[in-house]
N, CA, C and O atoms as a Tinker XYZ file with bonds, in Angstrom:
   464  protein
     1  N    -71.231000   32.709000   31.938000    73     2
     2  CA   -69.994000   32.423000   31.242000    64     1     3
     3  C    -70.067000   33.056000   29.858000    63     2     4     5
     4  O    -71.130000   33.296000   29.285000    81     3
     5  N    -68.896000   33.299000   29.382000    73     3     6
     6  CA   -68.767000   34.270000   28.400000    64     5     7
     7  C    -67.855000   33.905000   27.445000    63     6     8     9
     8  O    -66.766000   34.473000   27.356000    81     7
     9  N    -68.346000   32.610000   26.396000    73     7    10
    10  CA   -67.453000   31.549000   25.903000    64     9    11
    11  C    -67.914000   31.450000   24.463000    63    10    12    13
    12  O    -69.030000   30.961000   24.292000    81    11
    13  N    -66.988000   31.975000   23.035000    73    11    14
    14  CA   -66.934000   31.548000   22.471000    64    13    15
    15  C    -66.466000   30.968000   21.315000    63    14    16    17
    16  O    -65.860000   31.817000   20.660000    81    15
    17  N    -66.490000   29.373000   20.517000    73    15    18
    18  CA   -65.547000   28.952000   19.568000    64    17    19
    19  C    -65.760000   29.028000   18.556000    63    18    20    21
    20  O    -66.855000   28.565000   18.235000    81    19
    21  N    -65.125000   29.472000   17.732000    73    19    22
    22  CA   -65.483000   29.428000   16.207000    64    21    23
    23  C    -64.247000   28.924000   15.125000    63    22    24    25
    24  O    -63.067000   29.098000   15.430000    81    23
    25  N    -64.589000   28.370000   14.011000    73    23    26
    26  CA   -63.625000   27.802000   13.242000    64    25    27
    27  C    -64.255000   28.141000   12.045000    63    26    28    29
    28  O    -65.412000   27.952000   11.669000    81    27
    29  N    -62.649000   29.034000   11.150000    73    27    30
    30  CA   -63.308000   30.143000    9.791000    64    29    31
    31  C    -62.175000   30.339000    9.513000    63    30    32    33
    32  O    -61.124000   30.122000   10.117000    81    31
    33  N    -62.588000   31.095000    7.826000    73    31    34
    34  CA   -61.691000   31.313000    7.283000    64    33    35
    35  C    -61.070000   33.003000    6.977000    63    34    36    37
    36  O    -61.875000   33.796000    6.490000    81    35
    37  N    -59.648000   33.483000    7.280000    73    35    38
    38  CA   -59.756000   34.690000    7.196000    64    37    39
    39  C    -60.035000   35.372000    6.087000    63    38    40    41
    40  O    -60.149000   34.900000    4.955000    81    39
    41  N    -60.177000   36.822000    6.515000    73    39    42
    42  CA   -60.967000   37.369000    5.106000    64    41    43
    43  C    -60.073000   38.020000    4.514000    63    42    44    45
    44  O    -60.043000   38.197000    3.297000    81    43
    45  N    -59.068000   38.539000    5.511000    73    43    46
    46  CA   -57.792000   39.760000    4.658000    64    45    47
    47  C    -56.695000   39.697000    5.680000    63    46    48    49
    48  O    -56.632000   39.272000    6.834000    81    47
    49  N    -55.955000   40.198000    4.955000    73    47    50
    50  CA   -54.431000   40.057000    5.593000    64    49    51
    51  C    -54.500000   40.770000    7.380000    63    50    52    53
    52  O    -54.839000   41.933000    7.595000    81    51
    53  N    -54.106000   39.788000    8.476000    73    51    54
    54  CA   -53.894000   41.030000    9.632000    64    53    55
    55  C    -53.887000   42.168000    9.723000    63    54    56    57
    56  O    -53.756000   42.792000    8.670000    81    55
    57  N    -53.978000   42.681000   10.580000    73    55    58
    58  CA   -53.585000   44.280000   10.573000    64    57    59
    59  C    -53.048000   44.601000   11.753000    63    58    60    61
    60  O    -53.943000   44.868000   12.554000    81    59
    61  N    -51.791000   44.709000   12.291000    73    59    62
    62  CA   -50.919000   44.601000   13.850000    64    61    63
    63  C    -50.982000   45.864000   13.869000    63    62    64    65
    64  O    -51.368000   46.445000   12.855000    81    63
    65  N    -50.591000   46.645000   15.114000    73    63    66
    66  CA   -50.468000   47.357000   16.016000    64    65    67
    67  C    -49.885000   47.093000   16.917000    63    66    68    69
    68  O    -49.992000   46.019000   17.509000    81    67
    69  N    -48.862000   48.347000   17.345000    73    67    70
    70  CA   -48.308000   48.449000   18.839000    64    69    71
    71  C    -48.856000   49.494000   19.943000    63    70    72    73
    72  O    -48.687000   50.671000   19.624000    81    71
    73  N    -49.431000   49.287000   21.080000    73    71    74
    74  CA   -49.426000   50.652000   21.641000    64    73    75
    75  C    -48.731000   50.138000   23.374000    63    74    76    77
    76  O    -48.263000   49.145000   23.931000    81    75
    77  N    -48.978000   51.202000   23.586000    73    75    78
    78  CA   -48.479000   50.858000   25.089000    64    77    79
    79  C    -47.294000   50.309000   25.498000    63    78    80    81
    80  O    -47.313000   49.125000   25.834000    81    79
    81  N    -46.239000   50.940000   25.542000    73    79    82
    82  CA   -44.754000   49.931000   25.514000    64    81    83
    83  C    -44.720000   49.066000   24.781000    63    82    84    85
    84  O    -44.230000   48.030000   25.231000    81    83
    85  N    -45.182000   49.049000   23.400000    73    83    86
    86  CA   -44.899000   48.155000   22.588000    64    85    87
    87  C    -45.728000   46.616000   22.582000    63    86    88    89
    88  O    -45.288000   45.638000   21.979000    81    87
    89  N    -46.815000   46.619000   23.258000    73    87    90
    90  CA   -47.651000   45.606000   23.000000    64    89    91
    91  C    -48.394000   45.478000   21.840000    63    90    92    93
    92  O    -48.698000   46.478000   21.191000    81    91
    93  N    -48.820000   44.025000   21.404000    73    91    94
    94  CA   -49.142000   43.997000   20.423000    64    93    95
    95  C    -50.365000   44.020000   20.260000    63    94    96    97
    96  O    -50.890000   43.999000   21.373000    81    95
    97  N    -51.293000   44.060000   19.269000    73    95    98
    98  CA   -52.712000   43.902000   19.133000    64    97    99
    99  C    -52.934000   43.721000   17.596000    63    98   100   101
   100  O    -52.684000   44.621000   16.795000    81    99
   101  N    -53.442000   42.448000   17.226000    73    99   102
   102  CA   -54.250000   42.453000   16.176000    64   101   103
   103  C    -55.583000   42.169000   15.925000    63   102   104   105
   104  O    -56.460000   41.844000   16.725000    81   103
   105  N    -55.646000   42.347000   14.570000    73   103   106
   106  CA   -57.426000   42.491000   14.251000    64   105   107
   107  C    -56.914000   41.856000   12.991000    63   106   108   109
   108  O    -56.029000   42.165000   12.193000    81   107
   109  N    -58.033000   40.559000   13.110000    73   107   110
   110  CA   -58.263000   39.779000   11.953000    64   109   111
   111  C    -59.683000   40.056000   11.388000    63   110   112   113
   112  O    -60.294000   41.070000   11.725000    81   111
   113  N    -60.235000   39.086000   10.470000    73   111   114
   114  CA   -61.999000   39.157000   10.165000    64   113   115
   115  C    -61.776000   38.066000   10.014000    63   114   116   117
   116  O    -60.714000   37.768000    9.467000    81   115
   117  N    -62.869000   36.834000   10.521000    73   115   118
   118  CA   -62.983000   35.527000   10.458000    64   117   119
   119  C    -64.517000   35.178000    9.476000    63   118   120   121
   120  O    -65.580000   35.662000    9.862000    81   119
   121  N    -64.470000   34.452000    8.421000    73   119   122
   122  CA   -65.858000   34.035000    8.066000    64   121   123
   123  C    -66.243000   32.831000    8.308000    63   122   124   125
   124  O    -65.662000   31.877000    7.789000    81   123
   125  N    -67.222000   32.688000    9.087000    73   123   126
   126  CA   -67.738000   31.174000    9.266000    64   125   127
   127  C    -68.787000   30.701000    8.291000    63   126   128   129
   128  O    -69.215000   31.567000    7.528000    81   127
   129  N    -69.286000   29.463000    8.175000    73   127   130
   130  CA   -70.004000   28.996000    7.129000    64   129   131
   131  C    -70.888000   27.978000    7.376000    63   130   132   133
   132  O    -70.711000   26.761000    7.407000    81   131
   133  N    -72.197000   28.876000    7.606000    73   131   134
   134  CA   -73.226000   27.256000    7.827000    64   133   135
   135  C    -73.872000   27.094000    6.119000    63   134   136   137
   136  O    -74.311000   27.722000    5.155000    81   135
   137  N    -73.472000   25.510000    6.732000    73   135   138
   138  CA   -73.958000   24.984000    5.077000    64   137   139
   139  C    -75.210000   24.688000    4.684000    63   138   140   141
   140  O    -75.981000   24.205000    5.513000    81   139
   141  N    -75.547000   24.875000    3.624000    73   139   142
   142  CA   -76.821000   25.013000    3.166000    64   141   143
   143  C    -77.251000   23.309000    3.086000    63   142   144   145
   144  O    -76.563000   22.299000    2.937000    81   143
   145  N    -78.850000   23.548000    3.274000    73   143   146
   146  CA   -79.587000   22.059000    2.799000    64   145   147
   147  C    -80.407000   21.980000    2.410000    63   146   148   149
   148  O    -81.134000   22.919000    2.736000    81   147
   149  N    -80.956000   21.145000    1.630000    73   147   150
   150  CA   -82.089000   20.803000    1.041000    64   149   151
   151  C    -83.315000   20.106000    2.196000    63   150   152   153
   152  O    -83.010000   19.057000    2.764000    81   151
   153  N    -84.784000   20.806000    2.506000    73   151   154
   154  CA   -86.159000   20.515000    3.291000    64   153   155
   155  C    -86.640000   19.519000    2.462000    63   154   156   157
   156  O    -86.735000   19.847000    1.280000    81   155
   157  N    -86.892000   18.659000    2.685000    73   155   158
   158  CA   -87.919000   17.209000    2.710000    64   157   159
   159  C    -88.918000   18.123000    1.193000    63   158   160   161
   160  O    -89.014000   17.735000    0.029000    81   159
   161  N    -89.320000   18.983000    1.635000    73   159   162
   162  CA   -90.187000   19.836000    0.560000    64   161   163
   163  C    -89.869000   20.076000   -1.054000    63   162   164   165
   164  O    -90.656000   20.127000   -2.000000    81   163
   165  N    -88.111000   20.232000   -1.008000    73   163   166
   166  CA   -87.328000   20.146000   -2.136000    64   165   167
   167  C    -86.769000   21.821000   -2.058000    63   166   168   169
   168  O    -86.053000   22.526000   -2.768000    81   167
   169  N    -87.417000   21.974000   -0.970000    73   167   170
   170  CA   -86.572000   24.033000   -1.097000    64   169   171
   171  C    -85.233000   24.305000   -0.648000    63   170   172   173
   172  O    -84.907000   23.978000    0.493000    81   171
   173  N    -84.743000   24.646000   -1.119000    73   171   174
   174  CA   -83.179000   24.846000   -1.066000    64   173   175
   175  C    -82.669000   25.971000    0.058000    63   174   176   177
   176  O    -82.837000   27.177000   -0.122000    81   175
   177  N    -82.088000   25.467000    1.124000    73   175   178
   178  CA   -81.555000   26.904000    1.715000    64   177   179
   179  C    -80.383000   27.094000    1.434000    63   178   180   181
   180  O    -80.003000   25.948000    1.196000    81   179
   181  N    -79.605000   27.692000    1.306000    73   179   182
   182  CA   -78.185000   28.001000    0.824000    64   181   183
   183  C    -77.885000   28.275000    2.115000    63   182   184   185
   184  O    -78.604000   28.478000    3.094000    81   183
   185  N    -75.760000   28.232000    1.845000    73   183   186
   186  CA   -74.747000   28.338000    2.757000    64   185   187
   187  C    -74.873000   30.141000    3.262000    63   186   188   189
   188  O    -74.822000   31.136000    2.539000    81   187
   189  N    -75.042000   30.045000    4.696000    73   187   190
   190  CA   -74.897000   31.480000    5.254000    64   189   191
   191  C    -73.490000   31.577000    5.986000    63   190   192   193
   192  O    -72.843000   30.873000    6.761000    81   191
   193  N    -73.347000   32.771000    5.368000    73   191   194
   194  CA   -71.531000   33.236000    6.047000    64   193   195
   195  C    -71.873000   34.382000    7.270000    63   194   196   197
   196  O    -72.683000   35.268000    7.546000    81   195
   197  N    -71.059000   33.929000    7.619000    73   195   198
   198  CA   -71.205000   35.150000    9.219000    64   197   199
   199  C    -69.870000   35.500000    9.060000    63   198   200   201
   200  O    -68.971000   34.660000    9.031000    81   199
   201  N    -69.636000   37.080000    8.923000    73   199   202
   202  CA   -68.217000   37.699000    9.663000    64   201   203
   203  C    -68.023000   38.070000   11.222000    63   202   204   205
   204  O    -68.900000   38.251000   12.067000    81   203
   205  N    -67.015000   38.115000   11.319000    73   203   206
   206  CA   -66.653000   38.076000   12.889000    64   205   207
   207  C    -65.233000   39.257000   13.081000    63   206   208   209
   208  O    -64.392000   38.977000   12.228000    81   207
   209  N    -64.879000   40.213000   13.780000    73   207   210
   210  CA   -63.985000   40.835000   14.062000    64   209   211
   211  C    -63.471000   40.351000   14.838000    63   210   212   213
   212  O    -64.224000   40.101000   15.779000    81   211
   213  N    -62.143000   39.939000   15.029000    73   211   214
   214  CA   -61.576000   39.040000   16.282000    64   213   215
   215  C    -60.452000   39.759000   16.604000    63   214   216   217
   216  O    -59.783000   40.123000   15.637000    81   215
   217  N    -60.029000   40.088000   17.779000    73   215   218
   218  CA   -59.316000   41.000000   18.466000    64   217   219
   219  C    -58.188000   40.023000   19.434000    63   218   220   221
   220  O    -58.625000   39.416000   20.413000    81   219
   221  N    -56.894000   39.956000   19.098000    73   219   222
   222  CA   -55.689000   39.615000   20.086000    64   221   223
   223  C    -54.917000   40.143000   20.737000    63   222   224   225
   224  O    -55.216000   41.335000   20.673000    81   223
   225  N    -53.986000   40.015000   21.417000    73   223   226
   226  CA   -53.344000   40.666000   22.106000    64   225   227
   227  C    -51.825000   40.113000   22.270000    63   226   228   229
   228  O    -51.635000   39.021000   21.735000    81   227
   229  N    -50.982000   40.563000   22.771000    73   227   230
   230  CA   -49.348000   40.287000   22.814000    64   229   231
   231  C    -49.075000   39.307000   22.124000    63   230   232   233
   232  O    -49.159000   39.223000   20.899000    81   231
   233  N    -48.547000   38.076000   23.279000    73   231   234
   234  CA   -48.091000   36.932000   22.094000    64   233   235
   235  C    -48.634000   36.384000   21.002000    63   234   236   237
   236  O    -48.023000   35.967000   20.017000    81   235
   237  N    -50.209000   36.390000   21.251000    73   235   238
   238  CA   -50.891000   36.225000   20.322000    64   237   239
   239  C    -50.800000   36.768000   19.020000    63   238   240   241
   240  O    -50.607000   36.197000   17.947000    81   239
   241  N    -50.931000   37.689000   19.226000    73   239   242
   242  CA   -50.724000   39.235000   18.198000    64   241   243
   243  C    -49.549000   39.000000   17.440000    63   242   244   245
   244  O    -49.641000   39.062000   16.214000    81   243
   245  N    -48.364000   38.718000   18.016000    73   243   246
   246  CA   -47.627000   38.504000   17.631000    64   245   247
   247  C    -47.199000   37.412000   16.654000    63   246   248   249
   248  O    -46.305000   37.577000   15.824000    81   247
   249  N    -47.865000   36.333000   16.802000    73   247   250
   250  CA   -47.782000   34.921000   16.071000    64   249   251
   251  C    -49.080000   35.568000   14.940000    63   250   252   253
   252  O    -49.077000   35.354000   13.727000    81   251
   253  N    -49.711000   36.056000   15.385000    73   251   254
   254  CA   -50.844000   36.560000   13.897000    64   253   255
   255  C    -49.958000   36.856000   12.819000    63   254   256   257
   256  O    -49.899000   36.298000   11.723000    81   255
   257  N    -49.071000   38.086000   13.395000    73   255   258
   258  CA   -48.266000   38.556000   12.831000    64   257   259
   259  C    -47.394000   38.163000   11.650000    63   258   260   261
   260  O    -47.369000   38.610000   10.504000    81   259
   261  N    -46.584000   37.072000   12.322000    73   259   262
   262  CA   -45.641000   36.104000   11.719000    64   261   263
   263  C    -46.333000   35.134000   10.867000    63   262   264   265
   264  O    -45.894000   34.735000    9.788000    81   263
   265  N    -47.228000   34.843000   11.304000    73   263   266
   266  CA   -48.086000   32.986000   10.673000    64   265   267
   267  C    -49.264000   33.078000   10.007000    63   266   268   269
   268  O    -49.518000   32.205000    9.178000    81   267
   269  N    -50.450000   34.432000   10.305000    73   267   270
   270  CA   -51.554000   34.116000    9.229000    64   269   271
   271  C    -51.790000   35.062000    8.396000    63   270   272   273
   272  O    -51.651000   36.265000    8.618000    81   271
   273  N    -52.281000   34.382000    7.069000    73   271   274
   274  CA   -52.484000   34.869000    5.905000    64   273   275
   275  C    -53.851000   34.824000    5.706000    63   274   276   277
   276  O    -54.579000   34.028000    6.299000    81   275
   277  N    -54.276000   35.723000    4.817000    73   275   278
   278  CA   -55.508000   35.757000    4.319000    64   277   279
   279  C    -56.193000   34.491000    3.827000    63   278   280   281
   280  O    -55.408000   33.966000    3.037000    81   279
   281  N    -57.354000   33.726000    3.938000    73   279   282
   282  CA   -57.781000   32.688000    3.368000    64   281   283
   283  C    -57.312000   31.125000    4.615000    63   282   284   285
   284  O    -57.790000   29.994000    4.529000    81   283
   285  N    -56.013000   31.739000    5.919000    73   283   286
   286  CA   -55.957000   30.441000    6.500000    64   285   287
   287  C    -56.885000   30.666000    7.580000    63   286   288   289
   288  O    -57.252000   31.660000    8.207000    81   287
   289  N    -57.304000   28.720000    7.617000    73   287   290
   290  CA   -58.047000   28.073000    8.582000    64   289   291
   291  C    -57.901000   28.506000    9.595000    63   290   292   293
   292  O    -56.693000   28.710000    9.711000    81   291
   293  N    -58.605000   28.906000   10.797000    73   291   294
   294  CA   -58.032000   29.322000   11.995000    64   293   295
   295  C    -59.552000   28.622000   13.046000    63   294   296   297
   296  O    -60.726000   28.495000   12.700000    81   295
   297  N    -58.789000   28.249000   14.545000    73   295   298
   298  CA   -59.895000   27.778000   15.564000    64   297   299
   299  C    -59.773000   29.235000   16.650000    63   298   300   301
   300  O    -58.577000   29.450000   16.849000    81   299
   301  N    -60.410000   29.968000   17.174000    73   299   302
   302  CA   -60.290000   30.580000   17.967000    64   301   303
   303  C    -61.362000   30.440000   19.302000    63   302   304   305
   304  O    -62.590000   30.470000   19.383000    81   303
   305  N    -60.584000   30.322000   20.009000    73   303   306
   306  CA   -61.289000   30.732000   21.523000    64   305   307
   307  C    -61.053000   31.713000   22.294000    63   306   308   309
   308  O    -59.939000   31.842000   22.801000    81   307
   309  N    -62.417000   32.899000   22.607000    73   307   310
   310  CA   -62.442000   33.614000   22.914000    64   309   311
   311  C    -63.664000   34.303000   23.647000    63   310   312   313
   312  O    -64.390000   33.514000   24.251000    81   311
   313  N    -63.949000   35.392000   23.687000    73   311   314
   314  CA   -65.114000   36.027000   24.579000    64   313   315
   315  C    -65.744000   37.078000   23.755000    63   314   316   317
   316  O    -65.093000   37.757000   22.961000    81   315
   317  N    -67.100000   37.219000   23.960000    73   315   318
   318  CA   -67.741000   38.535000   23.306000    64   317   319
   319  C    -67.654000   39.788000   23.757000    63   318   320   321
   320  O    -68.051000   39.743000   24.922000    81   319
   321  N    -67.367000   40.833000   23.494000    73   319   322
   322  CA   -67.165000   42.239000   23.658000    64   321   323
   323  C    -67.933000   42.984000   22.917000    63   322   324   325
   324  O    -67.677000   43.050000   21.715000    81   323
   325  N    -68.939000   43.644000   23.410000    73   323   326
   326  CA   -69.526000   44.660000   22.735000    64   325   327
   327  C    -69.229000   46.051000   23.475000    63   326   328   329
   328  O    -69.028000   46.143000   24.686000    81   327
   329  N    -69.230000   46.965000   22.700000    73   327   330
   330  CA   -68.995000   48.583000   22.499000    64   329   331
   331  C    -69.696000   49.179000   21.600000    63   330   332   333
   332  O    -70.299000   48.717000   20.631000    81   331
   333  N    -69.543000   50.574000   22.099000    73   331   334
   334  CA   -70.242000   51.841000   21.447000    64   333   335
   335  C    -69.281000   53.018000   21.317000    63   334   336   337
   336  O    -68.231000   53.206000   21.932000    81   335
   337  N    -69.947000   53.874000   20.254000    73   335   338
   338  CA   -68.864000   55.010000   19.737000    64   337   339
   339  C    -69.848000   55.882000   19.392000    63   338   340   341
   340  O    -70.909000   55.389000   19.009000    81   339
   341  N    -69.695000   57.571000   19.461000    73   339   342
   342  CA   -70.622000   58.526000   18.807000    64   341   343
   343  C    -69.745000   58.892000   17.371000    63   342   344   345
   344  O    -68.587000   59.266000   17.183000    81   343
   345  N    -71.020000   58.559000   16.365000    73   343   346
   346  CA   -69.954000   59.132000   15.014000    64   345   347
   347  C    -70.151000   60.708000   14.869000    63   346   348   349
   348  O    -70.641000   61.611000   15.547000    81   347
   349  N    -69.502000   60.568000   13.605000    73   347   350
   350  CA   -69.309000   62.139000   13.720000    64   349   351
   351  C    -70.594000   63.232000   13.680000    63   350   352   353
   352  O    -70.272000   64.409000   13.842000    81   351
   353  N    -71.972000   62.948000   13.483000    73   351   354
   354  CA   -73.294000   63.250000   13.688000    64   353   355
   355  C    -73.682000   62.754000   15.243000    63   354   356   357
   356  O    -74.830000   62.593000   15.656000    81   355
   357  N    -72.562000   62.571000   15.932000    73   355   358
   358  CA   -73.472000   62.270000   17.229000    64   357   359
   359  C    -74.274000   61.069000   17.632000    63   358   360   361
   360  O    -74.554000   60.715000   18.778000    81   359
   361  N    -74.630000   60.441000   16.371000    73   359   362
   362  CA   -75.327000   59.228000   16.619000    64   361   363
   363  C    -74.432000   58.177000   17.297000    63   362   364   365
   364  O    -73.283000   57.918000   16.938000    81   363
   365  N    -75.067000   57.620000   18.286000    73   363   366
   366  CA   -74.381000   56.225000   18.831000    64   365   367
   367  C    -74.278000   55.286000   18.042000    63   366   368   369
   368  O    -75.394000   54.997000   17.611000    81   367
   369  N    -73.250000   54.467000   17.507000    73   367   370
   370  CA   -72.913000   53.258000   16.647000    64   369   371
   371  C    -72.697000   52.315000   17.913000    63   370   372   373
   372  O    -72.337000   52.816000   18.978000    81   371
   373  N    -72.931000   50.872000   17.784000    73   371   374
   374  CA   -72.541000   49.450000   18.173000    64   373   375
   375  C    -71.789000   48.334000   17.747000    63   374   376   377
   376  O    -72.341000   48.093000   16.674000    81   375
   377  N    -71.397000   47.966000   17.803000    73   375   378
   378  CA   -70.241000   46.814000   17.353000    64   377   379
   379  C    -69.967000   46.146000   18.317000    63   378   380   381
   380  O    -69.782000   46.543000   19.467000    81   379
   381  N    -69.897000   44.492000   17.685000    73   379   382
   382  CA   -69.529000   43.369000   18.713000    64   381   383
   383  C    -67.973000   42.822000   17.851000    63   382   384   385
   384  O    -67.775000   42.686000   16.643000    81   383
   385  N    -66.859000   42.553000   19.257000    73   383   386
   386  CA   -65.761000   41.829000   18.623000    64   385   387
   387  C    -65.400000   40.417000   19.453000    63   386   388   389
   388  O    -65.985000   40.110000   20.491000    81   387
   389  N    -64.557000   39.767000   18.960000    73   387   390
   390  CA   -64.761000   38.623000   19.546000    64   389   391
   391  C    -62.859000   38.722000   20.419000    63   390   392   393
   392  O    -61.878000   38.923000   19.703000    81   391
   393  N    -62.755000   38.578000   21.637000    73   391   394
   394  CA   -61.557000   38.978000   22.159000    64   393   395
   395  C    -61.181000   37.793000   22.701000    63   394   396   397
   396  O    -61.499000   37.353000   23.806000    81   395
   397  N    -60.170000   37.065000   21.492000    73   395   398
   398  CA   -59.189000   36.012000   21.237000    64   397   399
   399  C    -58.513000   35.851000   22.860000    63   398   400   401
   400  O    -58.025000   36.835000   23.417000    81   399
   401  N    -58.558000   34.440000   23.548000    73   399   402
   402  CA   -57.508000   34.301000   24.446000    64   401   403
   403  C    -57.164000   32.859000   23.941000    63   402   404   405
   404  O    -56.669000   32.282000   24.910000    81   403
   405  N    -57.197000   32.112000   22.989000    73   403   406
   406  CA   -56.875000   30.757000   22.280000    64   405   407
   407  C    -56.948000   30.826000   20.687000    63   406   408   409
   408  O    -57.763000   31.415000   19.978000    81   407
   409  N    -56.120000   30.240000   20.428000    73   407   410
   410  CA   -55.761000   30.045000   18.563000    64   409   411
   411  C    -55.241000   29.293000   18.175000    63   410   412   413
   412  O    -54.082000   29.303000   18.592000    81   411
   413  N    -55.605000   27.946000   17.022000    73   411   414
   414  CA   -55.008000   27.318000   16.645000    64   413   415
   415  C    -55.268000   27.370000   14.909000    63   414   416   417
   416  O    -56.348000   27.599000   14.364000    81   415
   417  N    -53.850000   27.067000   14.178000    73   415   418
   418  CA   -53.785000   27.424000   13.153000    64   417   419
   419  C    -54.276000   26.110000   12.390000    63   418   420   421
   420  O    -53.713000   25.045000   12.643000    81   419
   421  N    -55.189000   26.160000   11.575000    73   419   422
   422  CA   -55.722000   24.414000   10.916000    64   421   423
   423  C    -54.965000   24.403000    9.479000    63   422   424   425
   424  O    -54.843000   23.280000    8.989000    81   423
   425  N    -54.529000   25.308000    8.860000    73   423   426
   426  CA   -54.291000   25.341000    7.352000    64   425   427
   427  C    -52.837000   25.048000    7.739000    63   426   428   429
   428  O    -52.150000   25.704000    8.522000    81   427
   429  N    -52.335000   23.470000    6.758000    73   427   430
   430  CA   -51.544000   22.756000    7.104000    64   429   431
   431  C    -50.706000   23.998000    6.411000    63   430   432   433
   432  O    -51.222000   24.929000    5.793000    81   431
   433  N    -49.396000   23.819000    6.636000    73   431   434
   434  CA   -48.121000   24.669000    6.204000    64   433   435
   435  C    -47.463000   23.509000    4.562000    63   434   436   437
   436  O    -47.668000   22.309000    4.375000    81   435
   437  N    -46.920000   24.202000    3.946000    73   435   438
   438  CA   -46.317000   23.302000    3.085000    64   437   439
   439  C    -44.653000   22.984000    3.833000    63   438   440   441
   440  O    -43.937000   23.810000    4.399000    81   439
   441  N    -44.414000   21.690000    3.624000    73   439   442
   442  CA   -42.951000   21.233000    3.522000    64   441   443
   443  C    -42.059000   22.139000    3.041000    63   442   444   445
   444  O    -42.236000   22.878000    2.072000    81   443
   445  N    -41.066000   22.067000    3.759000    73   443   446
   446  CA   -39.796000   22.781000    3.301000    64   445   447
   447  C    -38.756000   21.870000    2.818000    63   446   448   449
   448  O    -38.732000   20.774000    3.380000    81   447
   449  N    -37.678000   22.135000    1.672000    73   447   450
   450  CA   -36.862000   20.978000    1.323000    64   449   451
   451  C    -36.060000   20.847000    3.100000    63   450   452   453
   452  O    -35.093000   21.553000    2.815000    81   451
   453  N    -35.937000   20.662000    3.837000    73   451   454
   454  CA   -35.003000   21.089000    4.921000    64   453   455
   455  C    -35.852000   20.237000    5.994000    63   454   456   457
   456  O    -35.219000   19.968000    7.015000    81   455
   457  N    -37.121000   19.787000    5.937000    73   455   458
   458  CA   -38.145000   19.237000    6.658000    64   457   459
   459  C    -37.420000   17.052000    5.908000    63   458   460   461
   460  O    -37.157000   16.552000    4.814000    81   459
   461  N    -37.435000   16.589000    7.343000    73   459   462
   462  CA   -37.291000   15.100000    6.724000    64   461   463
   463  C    -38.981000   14.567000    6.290000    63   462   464
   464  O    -39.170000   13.456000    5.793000    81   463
């Protein structure tokens, strides 16, 4: 199985795309955050951030589009994808993305006067 969840904060504004009759695709960057603690010893480990490339597709893509901003909360469920590319020296590069099929938005919205 090929399962995974993460809950983070984005790093920069979407970036949408259309290809293919107009389907959508975006690419976010997600940072997650394990928090640091203090060992029985008194040594300090500090908070480690992990980035994540997270990859959507149509409707999805589409609500990226419309609804997230840089800095909001986001839950995603999705799958790992790794790939390869030759750069321009020929050398093989690697990269892992994380390919979104669930999203929920956690960063509450503010009230509108128009909201009871």
């Amino acid at each position: 199985m090929n399962k995974v969840m993460l809950i983070g904060n984005v790093g920069k504004e979407p970036e949408v795309r259309y290809v293919d009759q107009g389907q959508a695709v975006a690419r976010i960057t997600l940072a997650t955050t394990e928090r640091g603690y203090t060992l029985q010893n008194g040594t300090q480990v500090p908070d480690r951030t992990e980035w994540h490339n997270i990859i959507m597709w149509y409707k999805l893509a589409e609500i990226v589009e419309r609804y997230v901003h840089k800095g909001d909360k986001l839950y995603i469920e999705g799958r790992i994808h790794y790939a390869s590319y030759d750069d321009k020296q020929g050398k093989k590069k690697y990269y892992t993305e994380i390919w979104a099929d669930n999203m929920e938005m956690l960063t509450p919205r503010p009230a509108t006067a128009n909201q009871p």
